[in-house]
C-alpha positions as CSV (number, residue, x, y, z in Angstrom):
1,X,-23.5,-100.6,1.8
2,X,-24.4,-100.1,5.2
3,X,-23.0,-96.9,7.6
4,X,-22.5,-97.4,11.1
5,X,-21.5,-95.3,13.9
6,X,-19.3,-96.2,16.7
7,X,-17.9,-94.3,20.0
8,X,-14.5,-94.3,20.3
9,X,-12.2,-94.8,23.3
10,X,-9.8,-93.0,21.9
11,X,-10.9,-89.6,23.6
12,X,-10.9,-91.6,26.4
13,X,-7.2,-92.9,26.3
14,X,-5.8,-89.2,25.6
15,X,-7.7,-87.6,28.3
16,X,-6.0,-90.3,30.4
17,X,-2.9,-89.9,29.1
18,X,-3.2,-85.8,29.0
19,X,-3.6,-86.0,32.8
20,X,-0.6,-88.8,33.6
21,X,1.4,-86.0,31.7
22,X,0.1,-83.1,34.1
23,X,0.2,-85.2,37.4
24,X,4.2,-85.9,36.2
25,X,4.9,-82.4,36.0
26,X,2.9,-81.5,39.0
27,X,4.8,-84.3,41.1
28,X,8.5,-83.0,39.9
29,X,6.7,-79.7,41.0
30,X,5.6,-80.7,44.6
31,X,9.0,-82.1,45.0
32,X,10.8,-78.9,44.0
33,X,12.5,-79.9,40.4
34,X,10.3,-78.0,38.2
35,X,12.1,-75.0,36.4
36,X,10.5,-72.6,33.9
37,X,12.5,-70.3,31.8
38,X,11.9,-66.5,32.4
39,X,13.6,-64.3,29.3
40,X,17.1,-65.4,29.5
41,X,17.0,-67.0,32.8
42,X,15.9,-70.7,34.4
43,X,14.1,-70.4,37.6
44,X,12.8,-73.0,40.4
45,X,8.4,-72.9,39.9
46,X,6.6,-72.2,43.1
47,X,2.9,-72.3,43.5
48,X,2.5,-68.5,42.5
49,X,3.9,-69.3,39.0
50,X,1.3,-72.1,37.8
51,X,0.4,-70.7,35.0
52,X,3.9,-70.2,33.1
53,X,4.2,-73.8,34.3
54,X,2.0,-75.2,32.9
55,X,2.1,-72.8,29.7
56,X,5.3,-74.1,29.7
57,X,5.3,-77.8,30.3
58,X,6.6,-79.7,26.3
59,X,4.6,-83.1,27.3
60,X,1.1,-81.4,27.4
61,X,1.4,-80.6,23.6
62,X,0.3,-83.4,22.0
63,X,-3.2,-82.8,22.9
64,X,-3.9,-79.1,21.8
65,X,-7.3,-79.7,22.7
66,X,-6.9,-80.7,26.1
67,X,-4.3,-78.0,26.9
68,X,-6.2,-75.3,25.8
69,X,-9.0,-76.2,27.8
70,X,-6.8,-77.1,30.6
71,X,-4.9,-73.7,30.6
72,X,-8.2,-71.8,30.4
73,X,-9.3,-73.8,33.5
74,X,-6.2,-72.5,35.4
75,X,-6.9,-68.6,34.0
76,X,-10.4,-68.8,35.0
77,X,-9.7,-70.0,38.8
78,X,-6.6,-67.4,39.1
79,X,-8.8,-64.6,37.7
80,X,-11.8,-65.5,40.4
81,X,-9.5,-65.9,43.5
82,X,-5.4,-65.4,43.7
83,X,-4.1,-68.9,44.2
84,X,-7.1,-70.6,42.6
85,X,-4.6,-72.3,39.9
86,X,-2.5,-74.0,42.3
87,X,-6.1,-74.7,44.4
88,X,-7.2,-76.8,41.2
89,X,-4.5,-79.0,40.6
90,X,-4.7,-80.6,44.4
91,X,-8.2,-81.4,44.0
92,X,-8.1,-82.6,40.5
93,X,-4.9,-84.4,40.9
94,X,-5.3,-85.9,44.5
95,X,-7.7,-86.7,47.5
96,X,-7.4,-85.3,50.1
97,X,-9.0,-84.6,53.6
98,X,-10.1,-81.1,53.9
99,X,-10.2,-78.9,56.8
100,X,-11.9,-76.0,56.9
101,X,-10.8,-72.6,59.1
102,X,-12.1,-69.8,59.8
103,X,-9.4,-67.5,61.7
104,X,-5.9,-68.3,61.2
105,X,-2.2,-68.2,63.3
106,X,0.8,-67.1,62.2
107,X,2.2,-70.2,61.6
108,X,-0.6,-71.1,59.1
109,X,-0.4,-67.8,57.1
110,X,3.6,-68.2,56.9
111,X,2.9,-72.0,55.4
112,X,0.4,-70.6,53.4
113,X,3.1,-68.0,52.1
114,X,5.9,-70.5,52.0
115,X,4.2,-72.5,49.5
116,X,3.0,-70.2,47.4
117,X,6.2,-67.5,46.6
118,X,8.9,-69.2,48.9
119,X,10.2,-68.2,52.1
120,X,12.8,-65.6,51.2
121,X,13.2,-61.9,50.9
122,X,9.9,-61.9,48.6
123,X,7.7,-63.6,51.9
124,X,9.7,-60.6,54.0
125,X,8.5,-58.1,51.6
126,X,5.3,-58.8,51.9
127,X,5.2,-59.0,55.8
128,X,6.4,-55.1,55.9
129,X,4.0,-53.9,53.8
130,X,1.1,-55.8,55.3
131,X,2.5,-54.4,58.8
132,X,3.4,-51.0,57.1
133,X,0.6,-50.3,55.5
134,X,-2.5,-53.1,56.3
135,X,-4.8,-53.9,53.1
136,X,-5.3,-50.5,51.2
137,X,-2.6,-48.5,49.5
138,X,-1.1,-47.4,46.6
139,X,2.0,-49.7,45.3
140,X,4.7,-49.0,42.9
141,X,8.4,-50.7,42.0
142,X,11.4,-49.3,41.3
143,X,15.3,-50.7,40.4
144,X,17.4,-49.7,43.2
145,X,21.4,-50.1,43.8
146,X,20.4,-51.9,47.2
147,X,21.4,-55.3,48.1
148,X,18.0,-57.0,48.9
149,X,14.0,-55.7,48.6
150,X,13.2,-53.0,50.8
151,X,10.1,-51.1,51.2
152,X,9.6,-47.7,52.0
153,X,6.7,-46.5,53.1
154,X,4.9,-43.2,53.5
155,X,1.8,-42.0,54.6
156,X,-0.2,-39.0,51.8
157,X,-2.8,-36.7,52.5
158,X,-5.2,-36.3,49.4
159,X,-6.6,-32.8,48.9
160,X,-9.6,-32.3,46.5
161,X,-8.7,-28.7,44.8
162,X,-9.0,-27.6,41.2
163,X,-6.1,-26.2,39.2
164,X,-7.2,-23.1,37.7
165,X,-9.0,-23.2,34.1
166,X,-6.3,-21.3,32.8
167,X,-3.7,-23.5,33.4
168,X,-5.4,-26.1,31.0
169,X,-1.9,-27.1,29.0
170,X,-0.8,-28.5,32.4
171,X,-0.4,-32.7,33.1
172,X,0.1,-34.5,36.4
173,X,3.4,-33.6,37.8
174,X,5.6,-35.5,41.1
175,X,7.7,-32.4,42.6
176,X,9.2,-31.4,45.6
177,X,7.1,-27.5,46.4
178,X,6.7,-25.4,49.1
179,X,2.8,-24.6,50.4
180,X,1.0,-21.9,51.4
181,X,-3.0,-21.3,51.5
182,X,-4.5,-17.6,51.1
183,X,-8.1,-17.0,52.4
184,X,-9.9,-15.9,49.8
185,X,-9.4,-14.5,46.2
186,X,-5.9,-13.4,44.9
187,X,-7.1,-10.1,42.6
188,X,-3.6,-8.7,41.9
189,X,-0.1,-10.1,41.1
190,X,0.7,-7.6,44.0
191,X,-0.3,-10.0,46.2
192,X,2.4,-12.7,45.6
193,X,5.0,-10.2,44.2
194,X,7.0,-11.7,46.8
195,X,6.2,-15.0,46.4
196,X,7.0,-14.9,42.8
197,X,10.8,-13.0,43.2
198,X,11.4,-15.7,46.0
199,X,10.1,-18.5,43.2
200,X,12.2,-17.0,40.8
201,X,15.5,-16.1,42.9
202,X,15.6,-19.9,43.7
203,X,16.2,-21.4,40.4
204,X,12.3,-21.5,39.8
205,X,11.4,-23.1,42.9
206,X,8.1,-24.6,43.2
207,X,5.1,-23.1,45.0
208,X,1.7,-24.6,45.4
209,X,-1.1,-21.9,45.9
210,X,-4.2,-22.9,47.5
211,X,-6.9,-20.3,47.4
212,X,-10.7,-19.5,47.0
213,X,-10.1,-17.8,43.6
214,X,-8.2,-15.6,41.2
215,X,-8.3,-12.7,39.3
216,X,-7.6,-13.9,35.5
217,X,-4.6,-11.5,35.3
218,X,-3.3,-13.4,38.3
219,X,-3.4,-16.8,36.7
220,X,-2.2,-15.6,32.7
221,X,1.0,-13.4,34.6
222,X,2.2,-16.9,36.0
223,X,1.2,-18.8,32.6
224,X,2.7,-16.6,29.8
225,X,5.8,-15.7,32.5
226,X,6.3,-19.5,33.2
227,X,6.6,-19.2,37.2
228,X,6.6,-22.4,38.7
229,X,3.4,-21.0,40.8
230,X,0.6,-24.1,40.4
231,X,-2.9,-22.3,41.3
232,X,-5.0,-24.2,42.6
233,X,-9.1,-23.4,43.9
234,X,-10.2,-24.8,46.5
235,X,-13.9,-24.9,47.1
236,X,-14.7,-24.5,50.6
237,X,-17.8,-26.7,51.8
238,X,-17.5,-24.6,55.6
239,X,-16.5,-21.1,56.2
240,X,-13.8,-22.3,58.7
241,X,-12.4,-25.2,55.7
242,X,-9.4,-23.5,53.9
243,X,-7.8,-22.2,57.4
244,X,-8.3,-25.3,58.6
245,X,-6.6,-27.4,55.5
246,X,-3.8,-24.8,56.1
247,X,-3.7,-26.0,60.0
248,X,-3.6,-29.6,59.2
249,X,-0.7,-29.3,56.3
250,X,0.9,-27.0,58.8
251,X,1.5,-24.3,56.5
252,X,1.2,-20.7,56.3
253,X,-2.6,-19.4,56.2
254,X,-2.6,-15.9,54.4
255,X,-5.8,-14.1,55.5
256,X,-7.1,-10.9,56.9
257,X,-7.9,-13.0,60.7
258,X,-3.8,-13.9,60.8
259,X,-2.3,-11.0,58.8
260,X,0.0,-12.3,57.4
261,X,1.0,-11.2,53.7
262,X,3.5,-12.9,51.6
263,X,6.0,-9.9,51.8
264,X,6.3,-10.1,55.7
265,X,7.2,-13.8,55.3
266,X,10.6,-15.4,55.3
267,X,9.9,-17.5,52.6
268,X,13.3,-19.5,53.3
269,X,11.8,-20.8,56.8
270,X,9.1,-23.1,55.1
271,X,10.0,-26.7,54.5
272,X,8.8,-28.3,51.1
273,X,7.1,-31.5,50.9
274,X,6.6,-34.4,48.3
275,X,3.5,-34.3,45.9
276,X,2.1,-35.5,43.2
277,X,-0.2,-32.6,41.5
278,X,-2.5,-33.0,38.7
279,X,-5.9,-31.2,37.8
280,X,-8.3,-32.0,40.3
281,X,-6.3,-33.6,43.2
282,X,-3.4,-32.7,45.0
283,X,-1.3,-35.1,46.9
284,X,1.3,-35.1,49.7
285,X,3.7,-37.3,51.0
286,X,4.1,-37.2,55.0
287,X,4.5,-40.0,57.4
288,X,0.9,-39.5,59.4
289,X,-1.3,-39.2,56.1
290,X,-4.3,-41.5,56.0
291,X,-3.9,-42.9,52.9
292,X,0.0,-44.8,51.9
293,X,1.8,-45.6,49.3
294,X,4.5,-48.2,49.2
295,X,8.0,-48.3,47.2
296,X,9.2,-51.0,46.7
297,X,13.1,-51.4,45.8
298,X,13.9,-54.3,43.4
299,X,18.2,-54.8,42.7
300,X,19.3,-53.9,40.0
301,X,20.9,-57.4,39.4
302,X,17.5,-58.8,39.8
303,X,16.0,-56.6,36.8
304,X,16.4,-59.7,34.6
305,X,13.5,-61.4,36.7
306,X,11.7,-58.2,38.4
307,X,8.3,-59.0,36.5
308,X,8.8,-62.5,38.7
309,X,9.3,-60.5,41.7
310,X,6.4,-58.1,41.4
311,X,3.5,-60.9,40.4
312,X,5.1,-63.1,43.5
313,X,4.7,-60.0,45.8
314,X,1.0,-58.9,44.5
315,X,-0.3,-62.4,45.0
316,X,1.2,-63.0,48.3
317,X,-0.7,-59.5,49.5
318,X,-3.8,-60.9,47.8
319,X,-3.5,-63.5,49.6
320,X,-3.2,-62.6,53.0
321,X,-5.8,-60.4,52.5
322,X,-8.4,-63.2,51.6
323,X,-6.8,-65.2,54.1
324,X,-8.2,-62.4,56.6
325,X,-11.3,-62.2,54.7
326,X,-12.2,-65.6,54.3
327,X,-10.1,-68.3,56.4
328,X,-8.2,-70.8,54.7
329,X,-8.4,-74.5,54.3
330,X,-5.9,-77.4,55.0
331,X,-5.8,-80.5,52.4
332,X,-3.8,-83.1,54.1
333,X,-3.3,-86.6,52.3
334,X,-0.8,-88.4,54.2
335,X,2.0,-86.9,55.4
336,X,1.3,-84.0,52.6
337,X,-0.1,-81.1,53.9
338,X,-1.0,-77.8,51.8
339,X,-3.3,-74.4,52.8
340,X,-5.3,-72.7,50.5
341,X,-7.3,-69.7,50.8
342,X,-11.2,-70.7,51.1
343,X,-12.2,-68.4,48.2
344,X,-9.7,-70.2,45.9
345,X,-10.7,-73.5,47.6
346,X,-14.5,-73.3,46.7
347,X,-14.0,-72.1,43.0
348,X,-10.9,-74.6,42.4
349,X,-13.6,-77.3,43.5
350,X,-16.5,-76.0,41.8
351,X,-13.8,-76.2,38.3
352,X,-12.2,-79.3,38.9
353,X,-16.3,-80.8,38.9
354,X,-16.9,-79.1,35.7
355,X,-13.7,-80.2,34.3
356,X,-14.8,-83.9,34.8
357,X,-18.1,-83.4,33.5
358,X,-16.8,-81.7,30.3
359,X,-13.7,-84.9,29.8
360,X,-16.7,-87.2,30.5
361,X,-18.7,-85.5,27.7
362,X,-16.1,-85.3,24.7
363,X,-16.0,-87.7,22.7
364,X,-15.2,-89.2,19.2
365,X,-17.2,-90.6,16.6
366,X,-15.7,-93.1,14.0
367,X,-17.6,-93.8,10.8
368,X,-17.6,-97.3,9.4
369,X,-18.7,-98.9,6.2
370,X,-20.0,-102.2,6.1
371,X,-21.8,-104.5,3.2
């Protein structure tokens, strides 16, 4: 008996047949009839949402090989550049011509958008916060009872102080407190008496002390007495640095040079602010700080799909940004015209290569037995 081995072209076939099954789903994409399910709701697939697609799409199952590898493809390009998904599927699916820009219009970022997360309030969204708040800030979401997104923006000063050692029970905290910087070390509780009736005859308002030091005494009278009084040290680098931290949060500066004392202040005059406090940073909410943060206010009827909402907002930012960074480029095959990012563009190309390589490389070997 005699063993032989042949190549099959059975691979062959099902790779074929694996990607007539993607370029069906990608066509009822590109001509908006693609829907995905998103927890209990059916929603129309843009670009953004490629992967859950994809993930999604029943005909790809009868090759598990060639969807796994295929899905890992599109994680790989939309880990390495936002958009890279969508960026592999033209250029494995289609030819197309390619320009190349550098520095883009208006019109070519809002296509860009468009395609990507639609043209609607999500597209707005991200327009304010680009023009709110440019390329570096701090983002969070909340449920609102509003009628559309909205975005609020505010600007934060960051101030590098050092809760007291005592205090060590304590955890970040966001409060609404009143300010107030003393220059130099706080040896007695004599010395915010005031402060602390004031704290205390307001239904425990909040106070943020900024100082040089304390006395032990100081610190443990506030801790075992639970006074909302947060201590915190700040360690000058300059003689001149505490008065003028006090000057630029335009707050009282209690010193020796101004003479003021917390008993001849009326405590009532001071506004509070917004902060976030935690052990080593303090920061405040105002509308000139140099850093910001932006809020941004999802329905409440739209809590069903808000994890939708915030991926389609992040990746539109992401995308505007590298946009800036690194131009875009248009495919054009006919009368079909997309944009891309150029980032995505070069690592979507660079993956739709490999993929070729690796589809012309599997194989299947069939063992016959002859006499």
């Amino acid at each position: 008996m005699k063993v032989t081995s042949t190549k099959s072209l059975h691979q062959k076939k099902s790779s074929l047949n694996f990607l007539s099954n993607v370029n069906k789903a990608f066509d009822s994409f590109l001509n908006g009839n693609f829907h995905f399910s998103y927890g209990n709701k059916v929603l129309l697939a843009r670009a953004s949402d490629t992967l859950r697609m994809f993930s999604q799409t029943k005909s790809l199952s009868d090759s598990k090989l060639h969807r796994n590898m295929f899905l890992n493809y599109l994680i790989n390009c939309e880990r390495k550049a936002p958009g890279g998904a969508f960026a592999f599927l033209l250029y494995l699916l289609s030819d197309y011509e390619e320009f190349e820009h550098r520095r883009i219009d208006d019109r070519e970022l809002s296509v860009l958008l468009s395609s990507y997360i639609g043209s609607g309030d999500i597209k707005n969204t991200v327009y304010s916060i680009i023009n709110g708040a440019g390329y570096e800030f701090d983002l969070q979401y909340t449920s609102s009872r509003v009628d559309k997104l909205s975005v609020e923006i505010m600007g934060s000063h960051s101030i590098k102080a050092q809760l007291d050692v005592l205090m060590d029970s304590f955890t970040s905290k966001k409060m609404e407190a009143s300010f107030y910087c003393v220059d130099g070390m706080i040896d007695t509780v004599g010395e915010i008496d005031a402060l602390i009736r004031w704290s205390l005859d307001n239904d425990g308002a909040n106070v943020v002390l900024i100082a040089n030091s304390y006395n032990p005494d100081v610190v443990n009278t506030i801790k075992q007495n639970g006074i909302n009084i947060f201590p915190f040290v700040f360690e000058s680098q300059a003689q001149d640095d505490l008065p003028l931290l006090a000057d630029k949060l335009c707050v009282p500066l209690i010193s020796t040079q101004t003479g003021l004392r917390f008993a001849n202040l009326d405590l009532d005059d001071y506004d509070k602010k917004q902060c976030t406090i935690k052990q080593n940073q303090i920061i405040i909410k105002n509308n000139s700080g140099e850093s910001k943060s932006v809020l941004v206010h999802i329905p409440e009827r739209l809590s069903d799909v808000r994890g939708i909402i915030e991926d389609r907002i992040k990746l539109g930012l992401l995308l505007v940004k590298n946009a800036a960074l690194f131009g875009i480029r248009r495919l054009q095959s006919g009368t079909s015209v997309y944009y891309i990012t150029n980032n995505a563009a070069d690592f979507a190309n660079h993956a739709n290569e490999n993929w070729n390589k690796t589809i012309d490389n599997i194989g299947c070997v069939i063992y016959t037995e002859s006499t």
